[in-house]
Steps between C-alpha positions, in 0.01 A plus 500: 500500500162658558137369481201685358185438436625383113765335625853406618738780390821662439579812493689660169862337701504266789765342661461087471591257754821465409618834436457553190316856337233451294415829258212563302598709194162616420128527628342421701648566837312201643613194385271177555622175578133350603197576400190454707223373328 
């Protein structure tokens, strides 16, 4: 996971916690789990 100034992201795939792959089929590559206000 990453932090920007937009927010709390992933990247296009990440690895979770527990192993598993996450894969984003399309765009974009930054995937945002929070949002800063």
């Amino acid at each position: 996971m990453y932090t920007d100034e937009h927010g709390t992201f992933i990247l296009r795939w990440a690895i979770t916690k527990n192993g598993k792959r996450i894969v984003a089929k399309d765009k974009p590559f930054k995937i945002y789990i929070s949002k800063n206000k």
